[in-house]
N, C-alpha and C positions, 0 to 999 in steps of 0.2 A: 502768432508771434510770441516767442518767451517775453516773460517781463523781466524787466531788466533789475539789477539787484537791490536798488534803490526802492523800487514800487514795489517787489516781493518782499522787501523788509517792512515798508508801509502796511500793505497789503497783512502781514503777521501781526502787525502791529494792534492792528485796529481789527485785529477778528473776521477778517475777509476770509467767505471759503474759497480753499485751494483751487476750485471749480468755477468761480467766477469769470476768470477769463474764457473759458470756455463756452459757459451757459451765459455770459450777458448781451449777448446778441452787439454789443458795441467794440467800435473800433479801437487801438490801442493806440493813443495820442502820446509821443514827446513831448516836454514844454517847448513850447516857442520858441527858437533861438533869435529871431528880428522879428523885435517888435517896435512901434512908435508911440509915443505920446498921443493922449486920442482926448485931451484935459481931463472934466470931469465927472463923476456920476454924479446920479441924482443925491447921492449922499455925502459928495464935496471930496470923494476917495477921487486918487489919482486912477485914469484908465490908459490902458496900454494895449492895444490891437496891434495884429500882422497889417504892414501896410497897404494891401490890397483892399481885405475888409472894412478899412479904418476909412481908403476913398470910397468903396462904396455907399458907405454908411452916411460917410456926407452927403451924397447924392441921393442918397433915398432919405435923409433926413428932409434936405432940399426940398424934394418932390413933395414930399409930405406936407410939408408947409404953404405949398404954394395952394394947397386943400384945406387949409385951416387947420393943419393933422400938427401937433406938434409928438413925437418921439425922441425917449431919454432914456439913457443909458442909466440902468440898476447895476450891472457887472457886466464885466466882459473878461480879460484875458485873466486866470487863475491858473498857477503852477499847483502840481501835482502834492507838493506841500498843504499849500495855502488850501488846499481842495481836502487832503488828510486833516487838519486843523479844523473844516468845518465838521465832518464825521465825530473826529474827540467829542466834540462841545456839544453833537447830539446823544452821545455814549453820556456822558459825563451827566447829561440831564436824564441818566436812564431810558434812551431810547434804545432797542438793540439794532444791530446792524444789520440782521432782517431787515426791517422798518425802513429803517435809513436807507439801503440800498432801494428800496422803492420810489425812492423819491431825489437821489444822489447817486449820480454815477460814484466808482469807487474811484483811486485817485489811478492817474494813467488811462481809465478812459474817459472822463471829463473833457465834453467838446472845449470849452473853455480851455484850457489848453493849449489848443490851434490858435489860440488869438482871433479867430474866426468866428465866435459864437458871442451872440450880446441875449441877453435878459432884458428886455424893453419895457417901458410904462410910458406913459403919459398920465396929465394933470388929472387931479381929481377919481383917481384908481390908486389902490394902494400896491404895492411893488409887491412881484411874488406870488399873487392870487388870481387865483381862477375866473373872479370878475372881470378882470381885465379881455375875458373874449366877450364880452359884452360890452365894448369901449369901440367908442368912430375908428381911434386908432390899430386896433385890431380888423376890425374891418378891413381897412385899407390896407392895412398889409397881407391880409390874405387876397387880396387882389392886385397887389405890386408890386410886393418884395419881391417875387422871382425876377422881375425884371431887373432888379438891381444886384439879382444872384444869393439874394438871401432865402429860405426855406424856414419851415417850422419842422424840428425835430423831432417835438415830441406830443403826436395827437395821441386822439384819444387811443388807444387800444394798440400802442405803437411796441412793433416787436420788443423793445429791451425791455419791456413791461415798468418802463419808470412811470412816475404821472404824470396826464395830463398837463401840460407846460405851456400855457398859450401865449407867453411872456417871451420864451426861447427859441430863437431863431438863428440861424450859421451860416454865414456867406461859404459857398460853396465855387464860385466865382462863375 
């Protein structure tokens, strides 16, 4: 799929190769056009999911609890902006977009975009880290989220070659 003029302007912006869309082995998301109010992350930011993800997220939140599991929302729904803005501010600290892109989809293919992908933690793990597959709550999700239609993205050794992500996970339904 071409990208559209917006994300090709982005995409210049920030030093993205021309070849990316080709070689990133990921899908090319639109932002969200329906999204809901989903309250708030662990960080007191407002969250905004598609509304299918956002019920089942309750219900796997639900379930989780009723295990003692409690799961929270670090990020969910991020426009292809808001997704270029995080890239700047690794540029700007002198990361290159080599680097970045290993770790950051470019903008336009960030699941987060679909309103369908959350960053998850629970208490006592710090948000974003690798620890976190060493948490109950990890755990249990790799034993229940399908049921609830969510997936983990990004294992170890996952075609788009991004890292290890064991915090991200996308309702697929």
């Amino acid at each position: 799929m071409p990208l559209n003029n917006t994300i090709a302007q982005l995409h210049a912006e920030l030093g993205i190769p021309d070849t990316y869309a080709r070689t990133c082995a990921m899908t090319f998301h639109e932002d969200c056009a329906s999204l809901v109010d989903a309250g708030t992350d662990v960080f007191d930011r407002e969250v905004l999911m598609a509304a299918p993800a956002y019920k089942a997220w309750l219900a796997m939140q639900a379930a989780a609890s009723e295990d003692d599991i409690v799961l929270q929302i670090v990020s969910a729904f991020r426009s292809a902006q808001y997704q270029a803005n995080l890239l700047r501010k690794k540029l700007e600290r002198g990361d290159t977009i080599e680097d970045i892109l290993k770790v950051n989809a470019a903008p336009g293919f960030s699941e987060h975009h679909t309103g369908c992908a959350l960053d998850i933690t629970t208490p006592g793990y710090d948000a974003l880290e690798e620890s976190f597959e060493k948490s109950p709550a990890f755990d249990w999700l790799k034993v229940y989220a399908s049921r609830f239609g969510f997936g983990l993205s990004f294992p170890r050794g996952n075609a788009a070659g991004i890292a290890y992500e064991p915090w991200h996970w996308k309702y697929s339904g």
